[in-house]
N, C-alpha and C positions, 0 to 999 in steps of 0.2 A: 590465538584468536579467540576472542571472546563468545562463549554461546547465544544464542541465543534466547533460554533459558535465563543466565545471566545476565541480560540485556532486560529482560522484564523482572529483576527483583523491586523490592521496594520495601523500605525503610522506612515506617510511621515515623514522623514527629511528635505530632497528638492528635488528636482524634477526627482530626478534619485536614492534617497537611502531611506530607511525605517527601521522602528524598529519592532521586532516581540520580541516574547513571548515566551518561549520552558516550556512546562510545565510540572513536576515530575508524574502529575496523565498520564499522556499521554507518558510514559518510557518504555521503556523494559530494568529493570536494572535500570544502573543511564544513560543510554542513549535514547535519544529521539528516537522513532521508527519511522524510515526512510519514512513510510508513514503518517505519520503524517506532517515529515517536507516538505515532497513532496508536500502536500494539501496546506502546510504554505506557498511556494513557490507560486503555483497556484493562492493562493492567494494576492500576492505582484504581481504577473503580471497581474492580474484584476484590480487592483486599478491603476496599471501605467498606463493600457490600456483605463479606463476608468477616467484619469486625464490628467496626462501629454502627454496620447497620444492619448487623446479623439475624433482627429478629424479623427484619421484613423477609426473609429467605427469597432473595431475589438475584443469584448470585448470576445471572448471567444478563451481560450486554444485548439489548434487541437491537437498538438505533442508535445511531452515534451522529454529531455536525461538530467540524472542527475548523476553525476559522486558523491559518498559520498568518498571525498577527503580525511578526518580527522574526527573521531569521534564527534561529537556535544554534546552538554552539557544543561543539564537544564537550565533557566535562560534565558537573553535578549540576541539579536543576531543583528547584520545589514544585512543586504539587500544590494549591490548596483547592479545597473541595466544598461547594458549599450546597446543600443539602434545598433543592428546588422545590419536589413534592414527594411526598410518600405515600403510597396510595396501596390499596388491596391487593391488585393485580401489578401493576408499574410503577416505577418512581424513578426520579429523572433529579441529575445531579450538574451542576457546571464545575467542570476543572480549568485551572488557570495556571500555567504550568511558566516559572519566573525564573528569569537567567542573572544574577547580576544587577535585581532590583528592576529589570525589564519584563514585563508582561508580553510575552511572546505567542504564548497559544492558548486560545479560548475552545475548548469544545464541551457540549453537554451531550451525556450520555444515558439514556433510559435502559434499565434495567426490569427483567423478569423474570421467572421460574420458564424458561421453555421445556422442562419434562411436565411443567404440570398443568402445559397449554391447554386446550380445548374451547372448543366452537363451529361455527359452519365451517366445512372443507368444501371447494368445489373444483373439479379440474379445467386448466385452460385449454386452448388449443397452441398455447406459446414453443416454440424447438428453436434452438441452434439452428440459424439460417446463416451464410451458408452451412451444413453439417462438418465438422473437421476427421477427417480420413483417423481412420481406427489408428491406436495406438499397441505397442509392445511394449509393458512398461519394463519388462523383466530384461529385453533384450537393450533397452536404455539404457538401465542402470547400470549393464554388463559391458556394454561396448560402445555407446555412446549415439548409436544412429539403431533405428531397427528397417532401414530400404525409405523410410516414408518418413520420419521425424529425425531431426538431425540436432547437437547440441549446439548452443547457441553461447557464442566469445562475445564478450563485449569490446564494443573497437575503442573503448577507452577507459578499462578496467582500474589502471593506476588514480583517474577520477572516479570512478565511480565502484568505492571498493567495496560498497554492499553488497554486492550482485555476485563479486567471489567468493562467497557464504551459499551460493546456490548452485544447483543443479538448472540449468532451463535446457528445454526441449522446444524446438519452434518445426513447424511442415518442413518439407524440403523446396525451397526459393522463396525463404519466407515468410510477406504477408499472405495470408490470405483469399484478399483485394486492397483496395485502397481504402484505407482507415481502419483497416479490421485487421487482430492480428491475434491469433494461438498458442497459448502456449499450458506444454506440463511442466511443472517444477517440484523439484525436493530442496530437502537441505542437503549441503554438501557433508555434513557431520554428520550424519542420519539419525539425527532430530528429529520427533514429527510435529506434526501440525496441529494445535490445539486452537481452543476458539480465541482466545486470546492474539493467536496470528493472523487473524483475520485482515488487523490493521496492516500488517506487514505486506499479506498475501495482495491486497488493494492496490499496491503501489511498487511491485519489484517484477518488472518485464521489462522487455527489450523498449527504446524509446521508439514510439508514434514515426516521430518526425525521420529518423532517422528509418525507418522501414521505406522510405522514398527514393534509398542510393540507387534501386533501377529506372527510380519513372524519371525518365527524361524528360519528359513534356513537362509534368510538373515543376520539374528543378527549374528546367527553360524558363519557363512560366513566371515562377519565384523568382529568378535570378541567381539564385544559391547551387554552388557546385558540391560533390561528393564530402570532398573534404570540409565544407564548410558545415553538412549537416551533422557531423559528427563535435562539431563545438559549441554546443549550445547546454545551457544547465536548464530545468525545467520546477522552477520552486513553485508548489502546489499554493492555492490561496484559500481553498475549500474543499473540504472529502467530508460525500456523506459514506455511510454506511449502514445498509438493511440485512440485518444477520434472519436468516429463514430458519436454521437446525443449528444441531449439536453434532460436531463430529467426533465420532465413537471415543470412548474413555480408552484413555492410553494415546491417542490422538490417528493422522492419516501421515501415511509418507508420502503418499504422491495428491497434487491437486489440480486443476485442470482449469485455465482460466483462459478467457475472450475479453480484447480489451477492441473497443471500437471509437472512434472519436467521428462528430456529425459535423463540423468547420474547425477548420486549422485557420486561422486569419489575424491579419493586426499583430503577432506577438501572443497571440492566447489560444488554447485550445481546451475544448472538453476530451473527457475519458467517462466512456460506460466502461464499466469493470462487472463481468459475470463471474464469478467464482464457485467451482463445481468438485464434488466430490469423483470419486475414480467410477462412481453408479452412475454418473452424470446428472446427477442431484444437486439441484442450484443450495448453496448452503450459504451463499452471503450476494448482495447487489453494491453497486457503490458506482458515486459521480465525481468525479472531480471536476475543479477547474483552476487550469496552470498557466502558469506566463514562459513565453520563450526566451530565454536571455543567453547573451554571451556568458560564456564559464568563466570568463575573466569577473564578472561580476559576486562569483559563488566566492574566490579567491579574494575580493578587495576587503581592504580594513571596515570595520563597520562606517556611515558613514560619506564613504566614496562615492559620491554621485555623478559618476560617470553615466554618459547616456548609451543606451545600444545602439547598434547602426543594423539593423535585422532586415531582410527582408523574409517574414514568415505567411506567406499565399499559399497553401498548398492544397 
C-alpha cells in the first residue's frame, strides 16, 4: 500500500509542469478522492515554490479554490502551473491538473512565508459549540475505544478504500447532532501529518449523509432506507481551504476535525470542515460543495449518462 508520503511526490517536467501519481489504494471507487488530489495539488505548488520560485521564499500554501472540473482517474496526471502574481508578501499560482489531454481540475493556490507572518492579532469569542467530550488519544491508539470515542468501520470500505489508510475516532453513537459530526484521526502507518495534508485532512471522515442510519424521521421524510444511505458516492465540485498555522516540523499524529453541513437538499450538500490541532488550535478552515449520486455512477465508463433516481432531503 502506497504512503502517503509517496502519494504526494512530484516529478518536474520544466519549470512550470509536473508529473504526479493518482493511486488505486487512495480511491473512492475507481476515482481518486478529491482530498487526496487536493494534498497532490499542495504538493506541486511547494515544489514550484520552493524551485522555480524560490527567490520569493514563500513556501507555504495560505488559501487554496479548487474547482473538480472532470472526474480524475487512477494513474499519471500533468500539472501545469501558471505563475498569476508575485508579490512581496503573497503570490498566487493556478494549477491545472490534465488526464488524457482532459482538463480536470482547476485550482489556484496563494502562497506565503507563515513563520514570517506579523500584524494585528485580536481574540474572538469563536469555541466549538457543541464542545466534543475529552479524548484519550493514547488509550485509542492502544485499544481502539477509550469508554467515550469509539473507532469508526466504514460500511463500505471495499468502495471507499481511502479511508483504510486511516485511523478515525468518532463519539460513542456517533453524530454529534444532526449535521455535525467528530472526529480524531491518524494515519494507519504512523505517518504524520504535515501541512501539505491538509488537503487530505479536508475531505477523509465518515459520510454526512450516512450519519442519518438512526434518524428515522429523517429517512421517513426522504424516503430513503438504511441500506440505501450507505449507496451513494459524494464527488466534491469545490473545496476551499484557509490554512491558519504550521503544524510543528516533523509534522502531528493525531488531528481533530468537526465537519458540519447547513442543507442536505436536491442532491447537493455543504461541508464546513474545522481542522484542529491536539491543543485545539484551529490550524486550517475549508467549504466544500458536493453532489449526492448513485455509486454506480462513480463505477460507469466515462461518458454514461445515466440519470440518478435520489431522493436526497435530509
Amino acid at each position: 500500500m502506497a504512503s502517503f508520503s509517496e502519494i504526494l511526490r512530484v516529478e518536474a517536467i520544466d519549470s512550470h509542469s509536473y508529473q504526479v501519481n493518482l493511486k488505486d489504494e487512495w480511491a473512492i471507487g475507481s476515482v481518486p478522492n478529491g482530498g487526496v488530489v487536493t494534498s497532490v495539488l499542495q504538493s506541486v505548488a511547494r515544489r514550484h515554490f520552493t524551485t522555480t520560485l524560490k527567490t520569493q521564499n514563500q513556501p507555504d500554501c495560505i488559501t487554496l479554490h479548487v474547482d473538480f472540473v472532470q472526474r480524475t482517474s487512477v494513474g499519471p496526471a500533468v500539472v501545469n502551473v501558471k505563475d498569476l502574481k508575485l508579490g512581496r508578501q503573497t503570490s498566487t499560482v493556478q494549477l491545472i491538473l490534465t488526464q488524457e489531454g482532459r482538463d480536470e481540475i482547476i485550482a489556484v493556490l496563494t502562497h506565503a512565508n507563515i513563520a514570517l507572518e506579523s500584524g494585528l492579532s485580536l481574540p474572538t469569542a469563536w469555541t466549538l459549540d457543541p464542545v466534543p467530550p475529552p479524548a484519550d488519544l493514547d488509550e485509542l491508539a492502544e485499544n481502539g475505544t477509550d469508554g467515550t470515542w469509539d473507532q469508526w468501520k466504514s460500511p463500505r470500505s471495499d468502495f471507499r478504500k481511502a479511508s483504510l489508510n486511516m485511523d478515525v475516532y468518532i463519539p460513542k453513537g456517533g453524530r454529534v447532532g444532526r449535521g455535525i459530526m467528530d472526529q480524531w484521526i491518524k494515519f494507519k502507518n504512523g505517518e504524520n501529518f504535515t501541512n501539505t495534508c491538509l488537503g487530505l485532512l479536508s475531505d477523509m471522515f465518515p459520510q454526512m449523509v450516512e450519519s442519518y442510519s438512526e434518524d428515522w424521521e429523517a429517512m421517513n421524510n426522504a424516503g430513503i432506507s438504511q441500506k440505501q444511505l450507505t449507496q451513494h458516492w459524494y464527488p466534491t465540485l469545490a473545496l476551499n481551504l484557509d490554512i491558519k498555522k504550521l503544524l510543528p516540523d516533523g509534522g502531528a499524529k493525531w488531528i481533530f476535525v468537526r465537519i458540519q453541513s447547513k442543507l442536505i437538499a436536491n442532491g447537493r450538500k455543504d461541508l464546513e470542515v474545522i481542522i484542529m490541532d491536539e491543543q485545539k488550535e484551529v490550524v486550517a478552515l475549508s467549504h466544500h460543495v458536493a453532489m449526492i449520486l448513485s455509486s454506480a455512477r462513480n463505477l460507469a465508463k466515462r461518458g454514461d449518462g445515466k440519470k440518478d433516481q435520489i431522493s436526497s432531503k435530509l
